[in-house]
N, C-alpha and C positions, 0 to 999 in steps of 0.2 A: 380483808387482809391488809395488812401494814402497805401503803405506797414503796414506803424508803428502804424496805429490805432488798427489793430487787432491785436497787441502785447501789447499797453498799455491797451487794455478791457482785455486781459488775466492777464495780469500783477494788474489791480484795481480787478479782482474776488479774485486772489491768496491772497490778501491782506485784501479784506472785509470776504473772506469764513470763518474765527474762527470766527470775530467779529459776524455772521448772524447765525451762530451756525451749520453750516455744515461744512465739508471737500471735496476737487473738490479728484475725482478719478482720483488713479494715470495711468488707464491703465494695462492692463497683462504684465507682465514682466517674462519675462522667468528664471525661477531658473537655478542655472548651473548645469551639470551634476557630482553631487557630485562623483560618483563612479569613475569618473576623479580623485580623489584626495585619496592620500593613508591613508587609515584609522588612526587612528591616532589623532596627533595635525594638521598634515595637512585641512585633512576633518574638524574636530574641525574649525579651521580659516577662513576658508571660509565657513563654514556654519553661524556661527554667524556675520563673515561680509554683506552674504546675509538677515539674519534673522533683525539682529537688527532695520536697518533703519524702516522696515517696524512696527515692534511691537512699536516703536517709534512713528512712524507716528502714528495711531491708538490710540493710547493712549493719543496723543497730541489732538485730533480732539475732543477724550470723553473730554477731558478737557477743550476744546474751549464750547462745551453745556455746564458742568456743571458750568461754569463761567458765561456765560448767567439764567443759572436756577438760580443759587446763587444768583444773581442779580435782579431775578423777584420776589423769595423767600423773599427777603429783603424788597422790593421794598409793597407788600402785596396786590396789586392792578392790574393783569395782565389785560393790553388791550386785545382787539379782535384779534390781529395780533399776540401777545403773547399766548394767550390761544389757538390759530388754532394751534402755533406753538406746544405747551406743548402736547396738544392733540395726534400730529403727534408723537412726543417723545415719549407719553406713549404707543402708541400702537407698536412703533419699542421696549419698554423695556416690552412688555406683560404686562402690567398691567392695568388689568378689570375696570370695573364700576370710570373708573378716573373722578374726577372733577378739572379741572384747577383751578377754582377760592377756592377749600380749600387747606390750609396749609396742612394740613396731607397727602392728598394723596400728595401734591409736594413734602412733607419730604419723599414720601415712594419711588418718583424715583430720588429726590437725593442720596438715600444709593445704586439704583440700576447703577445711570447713574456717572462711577469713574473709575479709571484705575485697570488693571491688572498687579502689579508684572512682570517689563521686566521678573525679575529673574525667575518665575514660567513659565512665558509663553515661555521663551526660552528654558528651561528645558525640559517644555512638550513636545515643538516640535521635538526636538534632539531625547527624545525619545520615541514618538511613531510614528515617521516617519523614525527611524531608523538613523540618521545623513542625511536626506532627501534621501536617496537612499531607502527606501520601496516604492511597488509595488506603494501603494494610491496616495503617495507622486507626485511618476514620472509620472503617466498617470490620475491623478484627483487632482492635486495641492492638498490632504489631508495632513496636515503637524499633525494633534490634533486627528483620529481617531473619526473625529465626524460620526454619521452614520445619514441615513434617511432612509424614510420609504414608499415611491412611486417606484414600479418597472421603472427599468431605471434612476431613481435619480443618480444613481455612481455606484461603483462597487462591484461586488458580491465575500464575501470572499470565497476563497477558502477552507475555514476548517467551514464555517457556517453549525449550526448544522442544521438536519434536523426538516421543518416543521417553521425552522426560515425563515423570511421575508426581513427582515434590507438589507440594502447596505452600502458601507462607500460611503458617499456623495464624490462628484467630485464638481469642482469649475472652474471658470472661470480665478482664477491667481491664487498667493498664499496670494497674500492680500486681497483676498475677503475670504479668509479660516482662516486668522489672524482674518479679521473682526468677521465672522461667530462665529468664537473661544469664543471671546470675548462677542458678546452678549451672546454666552450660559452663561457661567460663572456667567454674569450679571441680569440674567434673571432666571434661570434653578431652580425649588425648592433642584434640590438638592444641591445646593452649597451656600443657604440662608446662613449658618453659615461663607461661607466666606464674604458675606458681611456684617453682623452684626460684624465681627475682623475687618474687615477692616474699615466701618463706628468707631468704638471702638476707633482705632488705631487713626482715621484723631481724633476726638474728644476730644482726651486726649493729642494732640498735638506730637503724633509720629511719624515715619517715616512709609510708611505702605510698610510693608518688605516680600517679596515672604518667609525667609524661617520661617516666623511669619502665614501667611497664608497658606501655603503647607498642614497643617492637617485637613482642613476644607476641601481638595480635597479627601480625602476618597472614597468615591464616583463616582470617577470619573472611575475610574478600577475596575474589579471585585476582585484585588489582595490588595486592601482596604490599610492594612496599610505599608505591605512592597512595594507598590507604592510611598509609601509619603516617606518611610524612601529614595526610590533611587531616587526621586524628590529633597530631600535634599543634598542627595548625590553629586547631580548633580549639586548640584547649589554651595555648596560650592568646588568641586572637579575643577569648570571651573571659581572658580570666578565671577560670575555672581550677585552676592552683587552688584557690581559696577555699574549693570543699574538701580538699582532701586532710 
């Protein structure tokens, strides 16, 4: 059999997969072992050189759908192949009782299905994974402190109180954990308000800017607003304007 055909069927999926409204999976990739690197600007460096690509990637893929949605949206008339598709969409962004063929509920997972602020979400990760050297990080790819709630899901903190349940979820890369991230955010009632700024922002023809959204993460920490003030911190302290 030909070598080169199974590299141009790889090569025609890479190329149809934003137009069809997916992203091909990159595969696990191993983080490096940060603790290698002197804390610092060093660590800094290469943490955000491992980070970025991927919060990129990701973010590019939401926006391969919402390009497709936008387009069905427009369009007002979704086929059968459209509507199976939209279906499948609304149940990856939670949202109940969907009807593909009404305008309103598609409006309601356009404000869900948009990107995340590189700036925020590189932020987050730096800190609550510690500059990737925390525990979650190293032995459950957790970069965002997400938790779950099935014993044996991930792993059990050490300082959980007693008669608590939770674990911090473990993952299979750290781009299934960016993934993971990313639908919370998108999905999560608690971070409605960041998507009503953010919807606001595309709306009124603005940049939609992490340290424009970063108040709307409240929520996200039990430490509420001085979370956000070191979220900002972080974001203008590393530069990180620059990926949004």
């Amino acid at each position: 059999m030909n070598k080169i055909w199974p590299l141009a069927v790889i090569a025609v999926l890479f190329v149809l997969a934003p137009l069809l409204g997916f992203w091909l999976p990159l595969g696990p990739s191993a983080a490096p072992n940060f603790d290698d690197y002197a804390a610092g600007d060093a660590r800094k460096a290469a943490f955000f050189e491992y980070m970025v690509p991927l919060v990129e990637q990701e973010n590019a893929a939401i926006l391969s759908s919402r390009e497709r949605l936008l387009a069905i949206q427009e369009h007002g008339a979704p086929g059968w192949a459209e509507r199976r598709w939209l279906l499948q969409l609304a149940e990856r962004y939670e949202l109940e009782e969907f009807d593909p063929i009404e305008t309103a509920d598609r409006a309601q997972l356009i404000k869900r299905l948009d990107v995340v602020p590189p700036s925020i979400a590189l932020a987050q990760a730096a800190n609550e994974s510690a500059w990737g050297t925390s525990r979650f990080a190293r032995l459950g790819n957790n970069y965002f402190g997400q938790w779950c709630f099935v014993a044996g899901c991930g792993l059990v903190p050490e300082a959980r109180n007693a008669g608590a349940s939770h674990e911090v979820a473990a993952f299979a890369s750290v781009r299934e954990s960016v993934r993971r991230y990313m639908n919370n955010i998108n999905t999560h009632p608690a971070y409605a308000d960041l998507r009503n700024r953010r919807a606001s922002l595309r709306s009124e023809g603005n940049d939609i800017s992490g340290l424009a959204l970063a108040p709307a993460l409240i929520r996200y920490s039990e430490r509420g607003q001085e979370y956000v003030s070191e979220l900002q911190a972080m974001i203008r302290g590393n530069g990180l304007q620059q990926y949004d």
